[in-house]
N, C-alpha and C positions, 0 to 999 in steps of 0.2 A: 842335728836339727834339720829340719823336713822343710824343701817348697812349697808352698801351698798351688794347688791348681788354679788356670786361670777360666774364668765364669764365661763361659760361651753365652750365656744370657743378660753377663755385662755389655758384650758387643755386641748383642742385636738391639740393645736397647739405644746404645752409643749411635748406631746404625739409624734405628730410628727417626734420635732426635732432629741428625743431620740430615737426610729427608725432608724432615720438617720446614726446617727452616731454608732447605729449597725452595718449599709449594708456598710459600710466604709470599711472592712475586705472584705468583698463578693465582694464588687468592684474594689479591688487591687485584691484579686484570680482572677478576671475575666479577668483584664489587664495583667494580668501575662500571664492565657493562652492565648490570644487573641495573645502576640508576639509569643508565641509556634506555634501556628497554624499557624501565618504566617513564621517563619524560615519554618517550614513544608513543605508549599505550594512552597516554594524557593528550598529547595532539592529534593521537586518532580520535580520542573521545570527541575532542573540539571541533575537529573537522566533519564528524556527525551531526555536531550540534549544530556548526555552520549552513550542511548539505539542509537540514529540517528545516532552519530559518529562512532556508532559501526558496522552498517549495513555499513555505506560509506565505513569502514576500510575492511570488510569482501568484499567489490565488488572490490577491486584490492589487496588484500593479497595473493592468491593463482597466478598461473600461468594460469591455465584455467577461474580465473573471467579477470586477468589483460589482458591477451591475446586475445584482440577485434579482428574478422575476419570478411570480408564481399570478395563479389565475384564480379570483374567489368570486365563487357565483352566488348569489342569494337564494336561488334553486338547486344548492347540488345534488339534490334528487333527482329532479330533471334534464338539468344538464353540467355541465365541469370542464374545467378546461388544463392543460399541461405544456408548459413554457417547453418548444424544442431548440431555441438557437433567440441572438437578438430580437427584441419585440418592442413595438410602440408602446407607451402608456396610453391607457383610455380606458372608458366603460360602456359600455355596448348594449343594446336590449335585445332579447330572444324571445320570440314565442314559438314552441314546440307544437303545428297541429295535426302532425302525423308523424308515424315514425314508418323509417324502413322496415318491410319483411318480406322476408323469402316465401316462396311460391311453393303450396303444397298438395299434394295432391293422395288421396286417400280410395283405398281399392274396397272392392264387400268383403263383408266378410264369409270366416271360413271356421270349421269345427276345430281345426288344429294348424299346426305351421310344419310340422313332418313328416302327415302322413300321406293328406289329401290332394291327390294332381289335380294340379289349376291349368290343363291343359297345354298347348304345344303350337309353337307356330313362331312370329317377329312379334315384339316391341317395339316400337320408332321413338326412341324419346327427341321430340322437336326443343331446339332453343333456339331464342330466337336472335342472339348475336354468334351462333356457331353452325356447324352443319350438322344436320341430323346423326344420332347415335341409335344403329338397331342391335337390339339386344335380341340371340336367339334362344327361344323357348323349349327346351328340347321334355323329350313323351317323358313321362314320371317326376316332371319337376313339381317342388311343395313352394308351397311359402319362402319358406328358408332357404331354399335351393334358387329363389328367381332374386332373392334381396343379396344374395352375394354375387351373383352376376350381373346385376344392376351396378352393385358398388364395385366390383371389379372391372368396369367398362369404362370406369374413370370418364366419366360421362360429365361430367360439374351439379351429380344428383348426390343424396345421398340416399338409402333404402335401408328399412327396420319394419323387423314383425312388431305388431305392438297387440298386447290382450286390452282388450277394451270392456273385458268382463259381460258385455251382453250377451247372454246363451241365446240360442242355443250355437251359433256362429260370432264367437267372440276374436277370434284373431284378424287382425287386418294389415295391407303390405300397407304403409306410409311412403311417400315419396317428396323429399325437400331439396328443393333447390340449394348449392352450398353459398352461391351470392345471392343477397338479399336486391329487392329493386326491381324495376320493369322489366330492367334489360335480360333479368334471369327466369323469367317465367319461361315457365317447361307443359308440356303438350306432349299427352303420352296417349299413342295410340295402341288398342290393346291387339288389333287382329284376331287372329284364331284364340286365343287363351279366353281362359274364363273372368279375367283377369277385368274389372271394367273400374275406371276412375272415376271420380268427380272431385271437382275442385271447391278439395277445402278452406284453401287460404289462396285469393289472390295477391301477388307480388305486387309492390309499390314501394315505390322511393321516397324518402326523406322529404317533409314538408314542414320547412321552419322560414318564421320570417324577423329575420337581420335588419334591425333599423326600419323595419316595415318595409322593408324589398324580399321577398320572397326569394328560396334557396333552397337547393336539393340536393342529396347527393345518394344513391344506391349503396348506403350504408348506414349506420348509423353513425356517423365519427364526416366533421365536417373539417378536411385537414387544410385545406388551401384557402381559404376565405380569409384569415388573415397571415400577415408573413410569420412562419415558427412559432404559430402555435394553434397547436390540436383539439378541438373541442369534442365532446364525448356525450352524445343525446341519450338519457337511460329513459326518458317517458314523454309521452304526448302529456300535452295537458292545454287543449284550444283556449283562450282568454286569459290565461295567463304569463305575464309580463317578466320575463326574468334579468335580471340586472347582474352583468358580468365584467369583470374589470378583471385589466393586468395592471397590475402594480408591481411596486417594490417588494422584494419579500425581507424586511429587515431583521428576523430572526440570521437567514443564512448571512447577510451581511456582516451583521455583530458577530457573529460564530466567526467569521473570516479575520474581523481583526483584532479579536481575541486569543486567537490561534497565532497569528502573528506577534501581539506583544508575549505570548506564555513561552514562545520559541526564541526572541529578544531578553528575554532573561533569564532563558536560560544560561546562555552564552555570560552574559553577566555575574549572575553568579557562580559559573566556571572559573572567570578571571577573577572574581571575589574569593575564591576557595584556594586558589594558587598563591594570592600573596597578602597569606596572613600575616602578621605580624608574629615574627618567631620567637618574640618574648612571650606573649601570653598564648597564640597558640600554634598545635604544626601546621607550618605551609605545606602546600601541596610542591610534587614533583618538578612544578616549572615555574616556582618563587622567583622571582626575579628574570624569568626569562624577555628579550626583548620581543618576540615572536608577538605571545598574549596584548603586551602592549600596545602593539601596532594593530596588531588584531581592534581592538577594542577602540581604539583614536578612532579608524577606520570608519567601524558602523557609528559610533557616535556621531562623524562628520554627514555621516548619512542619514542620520534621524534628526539632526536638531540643524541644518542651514542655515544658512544666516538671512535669505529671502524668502517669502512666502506669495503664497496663489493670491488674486482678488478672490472677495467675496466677503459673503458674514462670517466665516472662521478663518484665522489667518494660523493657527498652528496646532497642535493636539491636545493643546493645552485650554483649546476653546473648546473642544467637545469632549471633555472628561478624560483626557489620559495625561499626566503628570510625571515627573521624574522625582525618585526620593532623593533625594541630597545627599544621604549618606552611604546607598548604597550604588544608585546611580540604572536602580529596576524602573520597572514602567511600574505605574500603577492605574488601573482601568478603572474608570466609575460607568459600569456599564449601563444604567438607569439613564447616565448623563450623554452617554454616544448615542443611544435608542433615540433618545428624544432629539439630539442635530440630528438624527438622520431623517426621524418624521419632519423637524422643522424644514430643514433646506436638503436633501441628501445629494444634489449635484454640489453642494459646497464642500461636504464634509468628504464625496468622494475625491475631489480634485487636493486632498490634503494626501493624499495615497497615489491616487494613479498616474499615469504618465497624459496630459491632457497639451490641448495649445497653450495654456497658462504655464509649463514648464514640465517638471519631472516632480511624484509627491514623494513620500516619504518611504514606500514601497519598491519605486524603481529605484530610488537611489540606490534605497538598503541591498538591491537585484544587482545594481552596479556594481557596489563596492565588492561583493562579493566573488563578483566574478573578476574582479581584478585580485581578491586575496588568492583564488583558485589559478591564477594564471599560470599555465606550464612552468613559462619560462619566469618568468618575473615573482608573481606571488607567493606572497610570503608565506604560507602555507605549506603548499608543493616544498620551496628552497627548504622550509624547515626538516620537511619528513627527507629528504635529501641529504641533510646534512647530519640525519642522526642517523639513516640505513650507513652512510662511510663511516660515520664513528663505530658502529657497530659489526660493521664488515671486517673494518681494519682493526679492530679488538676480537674478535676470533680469530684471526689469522695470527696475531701474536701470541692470543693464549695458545692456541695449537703449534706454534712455535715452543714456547718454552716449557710446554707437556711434554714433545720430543725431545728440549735440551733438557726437562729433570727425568725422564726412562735414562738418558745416556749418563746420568752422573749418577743415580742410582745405581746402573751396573758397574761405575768406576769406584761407588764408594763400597758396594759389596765384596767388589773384586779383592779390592786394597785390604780390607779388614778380614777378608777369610787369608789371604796370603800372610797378614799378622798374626791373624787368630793361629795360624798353620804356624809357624815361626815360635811363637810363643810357646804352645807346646812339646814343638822340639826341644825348645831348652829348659823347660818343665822336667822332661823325659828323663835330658842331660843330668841334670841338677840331682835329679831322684837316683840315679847311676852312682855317678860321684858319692852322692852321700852314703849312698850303703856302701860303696866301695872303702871310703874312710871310716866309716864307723867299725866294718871287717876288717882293717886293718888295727886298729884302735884296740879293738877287743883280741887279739892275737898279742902284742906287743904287752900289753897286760900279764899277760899268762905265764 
C-alpha cells in the first residue's frame, strides 16, 4: 500500500489564508483612516461655507459696503451720472446749453491722398496751453504722407485724409484737437505748402448750469462738482430742466442681504445634513461631532442677540426675514425688506452694520467668525488639526504593520517550503520502503 503525495497546492492555499488574516489589522487601520479623511473632506466643505458666509457678511457690515448708491436722471439722454465712492443724497437740476468740442480744422481739397504733392516747407501747429509743434513738410509729400507726420509729432492733434465725395478735388486733410474745450484750440500755420486751413469747428468748453450757477469744464464729464460722483453730458439742450438725484440703489442692497441669508443657510443646513437622525435616515460624516455644534451655537449667538438698535425696526423679524422653527434657516420675504428699506433704510441698515447704536447682525456674524477661524483658539483650525494627527499617526502605523506583514510573510513562506521540503522527503522515504517490502514479499512467495 502506496503514500499518497502531499498537494503543494494545499500549502499555498494554507499560506494564503494565513496572510489573510494578517492584513485583517491593516484593513481595519485603513477603514479607520478612510472615515478620518472623510470627516476631513466635511469640515473643509464647512470651512468653505464659512469663508463664503463671511465675504457675504463683510459686503453689508460696514456702512460704506451696505450703503448702495446709483444716480437716476430724468434726462438720461442728456445727461447721467455714476456713484464713484461715498455720496450725499439729494436731487439736483441741470441744464445742458452747450456741450464741449474739440477744435477742428480742415484743409482744401485735393484729387487724391497718394499721389498729389501738397508741397514742402514747416507747419507750426500753435496750442495755446503748450509750445508750438512744427511739423516738417518735406518735396513729394501727399496727403497721407503729411497726416502721418502730423500724427507721429504727438502734437495733442489728431490727422485723417477724409473723401468728402465732392469732385472734382474730393479728399481733404482734417485736423482735430485730441482735448475738447478752449484751452485745446489749435492754429495751424501752413507756410510754403499748398496746404491752407480754415476753421471748421471752433473749440469750447462745457456750458451747463448746476442749481442755476453756471459750470464748465473742457470736457464733456463734469467729475468734481460733487464729491464721488461723475456726471456724463451726452447733449445740449438750452431750456431744458433736468432733475438728477443720488439715491439709494435698493435693488443692490436686497442682492447684498440675500446673498448673506442664502450663505446663512447654507451652513445650516450643513449642520442639518450631519445629524440626521440614524433611525430613519444616514447621518452625515460628523453626526454627532462637537465641532458642528459649536459651530452653529456660535453664528446663532450672532444673529439673533438679545439687544437691539433704536429705531422703527428693532430685529429682522421687522423687515421680512424670519427663522423656521424646525429647521432653524432664514427665511427672506423679500417684497417685505424692499419696502423697510424704501420706508426708513437708515433703520433697516443699522440692523446689519456696525453703527454708534452698536454692532448689527452682519458684524457680529464677521466676529464670530473670525473668532471660529482663530489660529490658535478656533475651533475650526483645532478641528482640521486634530484630524491632519489622526491621520498622520494612522499612516505611520498602517506603513508600520505593512512592513511587520512583508516580514511574517517571508517567515510564513520560509516555514512552509521547509515543511513542504520535509514532507516530501518522507513521501520519497515511504515510496522506497514500500517497494522495497513489497520486493521482498514477492521473492519469499516464490
Amino acid at each position: 500500500m502506496g503514500m499518497r503525495g502531499v498537494s503543494s497546492f494545499g500549502f499555498d492555499k494554507t499560506v494564503e489564508k494565513l496572510i489573510e488574516v494578517e492584513k485583517i489589522p491593516i484593513q481595519q487601520a485603513k477603514q479607520r483612516k478612510e472615515k478620518v479623511v472623510a470627516e476631513k473632506k466635511e469640515v473643509d466643505k464647512l470651512q468653505k461655507m464659512i469663508a463664503d458666509l463671511d465675504k457675504a457678511a463683510a459686503g453689508i457690515r460696514g456702512k460704506t459696503d451696505f450703503y448702495h448708491l446709483k444716480v437716476e436722471s430724468s434726462h438720461p439722454d442728456i445727461i447721467e451720472g455714476v456713484i464713484k465712492g461715498p455720496a450725499a443724497l439729494g436731487s439736483y437740476e441741470f441744464e445742458v446749453r452747450g456741450m464741449a468740442r474739440t477744435d477742428k480744422k480742415l484743409a482744401f481739397g485735393f484729387p487724391d491722398k497718394d499721389k498729389t504733392e501738397v508741397g514742402f516747407g514747416y507747419m507750426s501747429i500753435e496750442r495755446e496751453d503748450k509750445e508750438p509743434v512744427d511739423v516738417v513738410i518735406e518735396p513729394g509729400s501727399t496727403l497721407e504722407k503729411v497726416a502721418q507726420q502730423i500724427n507721429d509729432s504727438e502734437s495733442g492733434v489728431r490727422a485723417m485724409v477724409i473723401n468728402t465725395g465732392f469732385k472734382p478735388e474730393p479728399y481733404r486733410l482734417l485736423v482735430v484737437s485730441e482735448k475738447s474745450g478752449k484751452e485745446a484750440t489749435v492754429h495751424i500755420d501752413e507756410d510754403t505748402t499748398f496746404l491752407e486751413f480754415k476753421n471748421q469747428v471752433t473749440g469750447r468748453n462745457l456750458d451747463v448750469l448746476f442749481e442755476d450757477v453756471p459750470v464748465t469744464a473742457d470736457e464733456n464729464n463734469l467729475n468734481e462738482l460733487l464729491e464721488n460722483v461723475s456726471f456724463h453730458v451726452k447733449r445740449a439742450e438750452p431750456g431744458t430742466r433736468v432733475q438728477v438725484s443720488v439715491v439709494n440703489d435698493l435693488d443692490a442692497t436686497v442682492a447684498g442681504i440675500k446673498g448673506f441669508v442664502e450663505k446663512y443657510n447654507e451652513v445650516v443646513k450643513f449642520s442639518n445634513e450631519q445629524s440626521k437622525d440614524p433611525k430613519q435616515e444616514q447621518p452625515g460624516p460628523l453626526a454627532g461631532d462637537a465641532s458642528v455644534r459649536q459651530v452653529m451655537r456660535s453664528l446663532q449667538t450672532g444673529m439673533f442677540p438679545g439687544g437691539a438698535p433704536p429705531g422703527k425696526y428693532q430685529n429682522l423679524s421687522d423687515i421680512g426675514i424670519s427663522t423656521n422653527p424646525k429647521t432653524g434657516e432664514l427665511n427672506m420675504d423679500e417684497s417685505k425688506v424692499r419696502a423697510a428699506l424704501t420706508d426708513n433704510y437708515d433703520s433697516v441698515a443699522n440692523l446689519f452694520i456696525r453703527s454708534k447704536f452698536g454692532d448689527g447682525v452682519a458684524e457680529r456674524i464677521t466676529q464670530k467668525i473670525k473668532e471660529l477661524r482663530d489660529p490658535g483658539s478656533g475651533v475650526l483650525r483645532s478641528k482640521m488639526r486634530g484630524l491632519d494627527t489622526i491621520i498622520e499617526t494612522q499612516d505611520k502605523a498602517i506603513a508600520n504593520k505593512e512592513r511587520q506583514l512583508g516580514e511574517k510573510e517571508e517567515a510564513i513562506k520560509r516555514r512552509f517550503s521547509s515543511l513542504e521540503s520535509q514532507m516530501n522527503n518522507l513521501q520519497a522515504q515511504g515510496q522506497f520502503l514500500a517497494q522495497k517490502l513489497g520486493s521482498g514479499q514477492s521473492q519469499g512467495g516464490g
